[in-house]
Residue, then its C-alpha position, 0 to 999 in steps of 0.5 A: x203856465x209854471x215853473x218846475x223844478x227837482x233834481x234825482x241825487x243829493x238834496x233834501x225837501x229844503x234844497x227843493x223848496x229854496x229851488x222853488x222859492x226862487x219861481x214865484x213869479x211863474x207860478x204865483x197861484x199854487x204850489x207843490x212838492x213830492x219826495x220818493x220815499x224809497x228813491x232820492x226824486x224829488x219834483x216841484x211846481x208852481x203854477x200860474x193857472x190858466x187850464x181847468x183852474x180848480x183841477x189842475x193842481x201839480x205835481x199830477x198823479x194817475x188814479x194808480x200812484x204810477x206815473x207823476x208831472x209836473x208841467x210848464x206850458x199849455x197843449x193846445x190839441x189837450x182835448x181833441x188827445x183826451x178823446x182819443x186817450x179816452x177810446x183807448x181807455x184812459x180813465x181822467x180825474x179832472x174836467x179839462x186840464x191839458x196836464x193829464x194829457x201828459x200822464x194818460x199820453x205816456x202811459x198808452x203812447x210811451x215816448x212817442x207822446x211828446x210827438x202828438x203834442x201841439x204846444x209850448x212845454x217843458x215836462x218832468x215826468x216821473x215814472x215811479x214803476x221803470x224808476x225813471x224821470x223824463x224830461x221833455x221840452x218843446x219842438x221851438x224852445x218855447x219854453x224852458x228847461x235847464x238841467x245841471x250834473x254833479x256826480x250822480x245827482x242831476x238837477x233841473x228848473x225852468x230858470x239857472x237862478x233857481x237851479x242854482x240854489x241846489x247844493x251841487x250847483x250853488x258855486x259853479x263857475x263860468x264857462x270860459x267856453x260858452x262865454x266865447x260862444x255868447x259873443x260870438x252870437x249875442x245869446x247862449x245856443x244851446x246845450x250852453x249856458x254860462x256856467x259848467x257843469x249847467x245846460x240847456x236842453x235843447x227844443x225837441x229833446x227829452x232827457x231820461x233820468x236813472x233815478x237808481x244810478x243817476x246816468x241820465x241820456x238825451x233823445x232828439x224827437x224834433x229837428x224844424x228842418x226845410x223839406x225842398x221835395x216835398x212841395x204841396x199840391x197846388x199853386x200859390x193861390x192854394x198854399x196861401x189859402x192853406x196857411x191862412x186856414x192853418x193860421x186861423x186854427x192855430x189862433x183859435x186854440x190859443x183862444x181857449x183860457x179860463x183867464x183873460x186873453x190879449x194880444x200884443x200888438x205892434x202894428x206889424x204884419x204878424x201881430x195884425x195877422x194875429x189879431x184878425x183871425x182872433x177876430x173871427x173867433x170872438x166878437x172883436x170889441x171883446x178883443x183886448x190888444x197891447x201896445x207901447x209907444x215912444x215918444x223917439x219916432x224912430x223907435x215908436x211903432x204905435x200909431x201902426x198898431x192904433x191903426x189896426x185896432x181901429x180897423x178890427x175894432x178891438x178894445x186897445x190899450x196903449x203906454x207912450x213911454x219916454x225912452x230915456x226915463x225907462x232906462x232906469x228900469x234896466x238893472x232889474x230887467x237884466x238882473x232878472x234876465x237869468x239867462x242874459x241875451x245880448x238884445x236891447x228889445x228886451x226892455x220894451x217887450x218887459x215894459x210891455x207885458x208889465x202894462x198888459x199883465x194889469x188888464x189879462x194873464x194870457x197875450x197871444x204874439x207874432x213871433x215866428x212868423x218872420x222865421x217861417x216865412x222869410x221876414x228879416x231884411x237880411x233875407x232881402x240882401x242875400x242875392x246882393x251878397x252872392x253876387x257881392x262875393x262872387x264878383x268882389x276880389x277877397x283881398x278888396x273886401x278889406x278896403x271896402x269895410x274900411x270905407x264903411x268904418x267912414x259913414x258918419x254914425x248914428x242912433x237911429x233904428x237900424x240906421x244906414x251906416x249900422x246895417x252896412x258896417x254889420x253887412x260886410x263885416x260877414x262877406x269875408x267868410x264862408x255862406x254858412x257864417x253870413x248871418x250869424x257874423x251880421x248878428x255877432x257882438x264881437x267878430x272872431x279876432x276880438x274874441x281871440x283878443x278878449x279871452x286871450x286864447x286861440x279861438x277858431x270859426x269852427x269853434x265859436x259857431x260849431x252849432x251853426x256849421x252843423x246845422x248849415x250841413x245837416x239842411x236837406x236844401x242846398x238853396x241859400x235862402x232855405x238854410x238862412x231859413x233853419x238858421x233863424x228858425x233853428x237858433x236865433x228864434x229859439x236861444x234868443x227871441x223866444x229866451x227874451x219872450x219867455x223871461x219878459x212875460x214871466x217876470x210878470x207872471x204873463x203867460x205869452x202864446x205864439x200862433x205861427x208855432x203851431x206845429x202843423x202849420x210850421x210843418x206846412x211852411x217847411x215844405x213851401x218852396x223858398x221862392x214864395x217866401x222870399x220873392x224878388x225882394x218882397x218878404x213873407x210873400x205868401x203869408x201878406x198873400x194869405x192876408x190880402x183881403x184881411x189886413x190894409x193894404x199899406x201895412x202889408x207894403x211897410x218895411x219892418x221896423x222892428x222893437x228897437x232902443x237907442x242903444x248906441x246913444x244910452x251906451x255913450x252916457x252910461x258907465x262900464x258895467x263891473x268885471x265878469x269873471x272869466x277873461x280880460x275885460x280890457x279890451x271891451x272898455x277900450x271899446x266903451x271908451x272909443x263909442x262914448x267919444x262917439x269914434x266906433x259904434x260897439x253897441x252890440x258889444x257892449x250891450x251883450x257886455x251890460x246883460x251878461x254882468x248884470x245877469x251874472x252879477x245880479x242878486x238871485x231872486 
């Protein structure tokens, strides 16, 4: 796990060392710079070592100087690909690290190497003979990769903050039209970021750079997409007896460090899933699991996850935290956030890799498992909207949100009167616009309002539409599938995992996003994931006989904060350059006098100002 960075164009050693500086936290553990001598390339890294710790030192260059990495991530199939290279007569320098993978890969299988990886990566790779640099990232977006364009000179880094100590892109402003983007969905999709001429490449792309011109083009070698025709062989039965075993080698790959192992654990199915198969794997006493407690019951999910520990017997370590005195802890979290997404949940996921980093410097996780396998409780409220829309007038919908806007408010996690209010406020659009509307801070006329600019639907979710049209199932369920998986795991969830854990210098590891166990989930029909209103169906089918019963049959809670309630007694955050502010402290007004619940709003609000405003690292 590290940070890079570099850029082809304008610049010399000390813009590339300031760009570097500025990784520290992902990367305490070694440091390294080239510079061509005949071309303007210049490639950084700082390493948090994790893989073959003596022989994995970056940038990383074959025996013949031709081809140079440097890497952020882990390939977890690096040794069964070394085998493989090796047959075809790749000769390796080190023991056992996954970065030359990347050098031998290349040069035998050319770009058709970022297929054969089973990982979370983003990648420069410069190939001094063709004169050009490759930047690849992961098939989900695990981990990050941003690159900015002045001219001739293209820069990138794992971070915008350290992006942004590059000459070319110290002043670049605000983009007017991400920011609406952003409230329109409460984080970035990507290419955008929240500034011009900066973007994010988006998972399962490569960039190739001309590091004679400097013209540079995007390739798209991964899409995560449903397959509705081609169902596995078998029966129920059989499909959950296969994601289990997929599951389980998924598990024990990400076992393999030369550091530390744990495992984040909430109590939940995913987490508990997790940590059952590292129990077949290791003995489970050796087993170190996490988790953070409230003293908010709402909000407070740890005795769920002392629970499991003591069912497995793991060795389990737990914080109690008192919600309101870690508020303070909120400046710097989302002033470090570098990419700010609109989710209160960041917070305790920080507090949590902050408690974990003292014990291991790897934590294995459950995300994406409510992505591939239908785990939201919006999955469970589909076919009460179809019938909703279907059979309620268009011009009662009106009415009935208004009634809704009368439920008295309240904190609570996911309380009654939020759900319903963020439910209805999507029915009055078109399918394809439900669940990113459920999720939005701000709906499409309030962003008209605060930009004071015509805006469209077609254009603040302009992503969303066309994924909505590019899915090869017609079935609603399957295209909620691609949306949660395609943009809100990868630009949100995996956004807040990634700078949570490596703001501590925490490398995080996510089982379900093994890709063949995800190419396997692709091919599953919906109706076992989501059936009747039973959620994750088949993988809690897959678990019957290693998780209890009774966490199997709980409701997802989730990793909440009472964000409503701190909102009430905070102040406004300062102005972001960009649009009229007015509008959303009228709405911090109306929800600290308890009359509108804006939580998201102003939350996403409070992130972006402090991320934008913050003090680079």
């Amino acid at each position: 796990m590290c940070g890079i960075a570099g850029f082809v164009g304008a610049g010399n050693a000390d813009d590339l060392k300031r760009m570097t500086d500025a990784l520290v936290h992902r990367g305490p553990n070694d440091e390294g710079y080239f510079a061509d001598q005949h071309l303007p390339v210049f490639l950084a890294n700082r390493r948090l070592a994790v893989t073959d710790i003596p022989g994995g030192h970056q940038p990383m260059w074959d025996a013949q100087g031709d081809v140079c990495v440097v890497f952020n991530g882990e390939i977890y199939n690096h040794r069964a690909l070394r085998r493989r290279l090796e047959d075809a007569g790749a000769k390796f320098q080190s023991d056992h690290a996954d970065t030359e993978v990347l050098i031998h890969g290349y040069k035998i299988w050319g770009e058709d190497l970022w297929r054969e990886l089973n990982g979370m990566f983003a990648v420069a790779l410069y190939d001094r003979h063709r004169k050009k640099l490759v930047l690849a990232r992961d098939r989900f977006g695990e981990k990050p990769l941003f690159y900015g364009v002045q001219g001739a000179t293209v820069a990138f880094s794992s971070e915008l903050t350290s992006l942004r100590r590059h000459p070319s892109f110290r002043t670049s402003p605000l983009s007017s039209h991400a920011l609406r983007k952003y409230f329109a969905h409460g984080f970035f999709p990507a290419p955008h970021t929240p500034y011009e001429d900066i973007y994010k490449l988006p998972a399962g792309h490569t960039l190739t750079i001309d590091a004679t011109t400097g013209s540079f083009a995007t390739r798209e070698y991964f899409r995560f997409g449903i397959v509705p025709d081609a169902k596995p062989p078998g029966r129920p039965d059989d499909w959950a007896a296969e994601v289990g075993h997929l599951l389980g080698n998924s598990v024990r790959a990400r076992l393999e460090s030369d550091v530390p192992v744990g495992i984040f654990l909430s109590g939940g199915v995913d987490s508990s899933a997790v940590l059952s198969f590292a129990a077949d794997v290791r003995p489970p006493s050796s087993l170190k699991t996490f988790s953070i407690g409230f003293r908010e019951t709402s909000f407070d999910e740890s005795p769920y996850a002392e629970e499991m520990a003591l069912a497995i017997g793991s060795t389990h370590y737990v914080e109690i935290c008192d919600l309101d005195a870690a508020r303070s802890e909120l400046p710097a979290i989302l002033g470090n956030m570098d990419e700010p997404i609109g989710d209160g949940s960041l917070l305790p996921t920080s507090l949590l890799a902050q408690f974990a980093r003292k014990h291991v410097t790897v934590a294995l996780t459950g995300d994406g498992g409510d992505e591939l396998f239908a785990g939201y409780d919006p999955f469970r409220v589909l076919k009460s909207a179809a019938l909703y829309e279907k059979l309620v007038p268009k011009p009662v919908h009106a009415a009935v949100r208004m009634m809704a806007g009368w439920l008295p408010l309240s904190d609570a996690n996911m309380s009654f009167d939020f759900v319903a209010r963020r439910g209805l406020a999507g029915l009055k659009q078109p399918q394809c616009l439900w669940n990113p509307l459920w999720l939005a801070p701000l709906q499409p006329d309030e962003i008209r309002d605060l930009f004071a600019t015509p805006v469209t639907t077609e254009e603040l979710y302009s992503e969303v539409i066309a994924a909505w049209d590019q899915c090869a199932s017609p079935h609603l369920v399957d295209r909620v599938l691609e949306f949660y998986t395609r943009f809100y795991l990868a630009d949100q969830l995996l956004v807040k995992a990634d700078r949570a854990t490596m703001a501590a210098s925490l490398e995080a590891r996510a089982p379900f996003l093994d890709y063949e166990l995800a190419d396997y989930a692709a091919r599953l029909p919906w109706q076992v994931k989501l059936h009747g209103r039973t959620t994750k169906w088949l993988l809690k089918r897959a678990l019957r006989d290693r998780l209890p019963r009774d966490l199997l049959k709980r409701r997802k809670k989730g990793f909440g904060i009472p964000m409503g309630r701190w909102l009430r007694s905070m102040d406004p955050p300062p102005p972001v350059p960009g649009f009229d502010d007015a509008l959303l402290r009228a709405r911090w007004s109306e929800h600290a006098s308890g009359h509108g619940d804006h939580r998201l709003a102003l939350w996403s609000w409070l992130a972006l100002a402090h991320s934008v405003n913050g003090s680079p690292r």
